[in-house]
N, C-alpha and C positions, 0 to 999 in steps of 0.2 A: 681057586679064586678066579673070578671072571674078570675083565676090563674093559671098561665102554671105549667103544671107540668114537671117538668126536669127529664129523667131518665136517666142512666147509660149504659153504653156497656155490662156488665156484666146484667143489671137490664133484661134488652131489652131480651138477649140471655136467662136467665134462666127463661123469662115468655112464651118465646117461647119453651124450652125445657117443662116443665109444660102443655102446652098444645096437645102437642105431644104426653106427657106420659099418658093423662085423653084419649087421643083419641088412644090410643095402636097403634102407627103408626110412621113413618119416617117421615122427611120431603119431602125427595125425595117420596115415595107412595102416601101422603097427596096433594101435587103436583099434583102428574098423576092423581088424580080420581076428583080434581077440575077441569083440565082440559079437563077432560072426561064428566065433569058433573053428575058427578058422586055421589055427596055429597049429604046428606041427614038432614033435620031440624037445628038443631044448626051446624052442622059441618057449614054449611056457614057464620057464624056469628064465628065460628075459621078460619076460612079462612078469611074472611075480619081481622080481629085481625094479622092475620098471614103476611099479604101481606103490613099492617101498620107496623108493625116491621119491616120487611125487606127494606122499604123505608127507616125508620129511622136509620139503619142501613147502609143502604147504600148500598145492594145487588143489582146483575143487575137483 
């Protein structure tokens, strides 16, 4: 059996700040070098991370 896990607005936003801060970067730079393709090893597995927040969020 599975269990959802419910997270917060606040929860969401400060796990996304957190990983901004391990990766010394903005969100807006972090942005441009995925879309450049730019990223490198784990950074794409913070970017996928980063692009599920923002869904759940409800970013455009």
């Amino acid at each position: 059996m599975t269990h959802a896990v419910e997270l917060t607005r606040d929860q969401l936003l400060q796990r996304r700040e957190h990983i901004l801060e391990r990766l010394d970067t903005t969100l807006t730079e972090f942005t441009e070098r995925a879309h450049a393709f730019c990223l490198v090893g784990e950074e794409w597995d913070a970017w996928d991370e980063l692009q599920n927040i923002s869904f759940l969020l409800g970013d455009d």
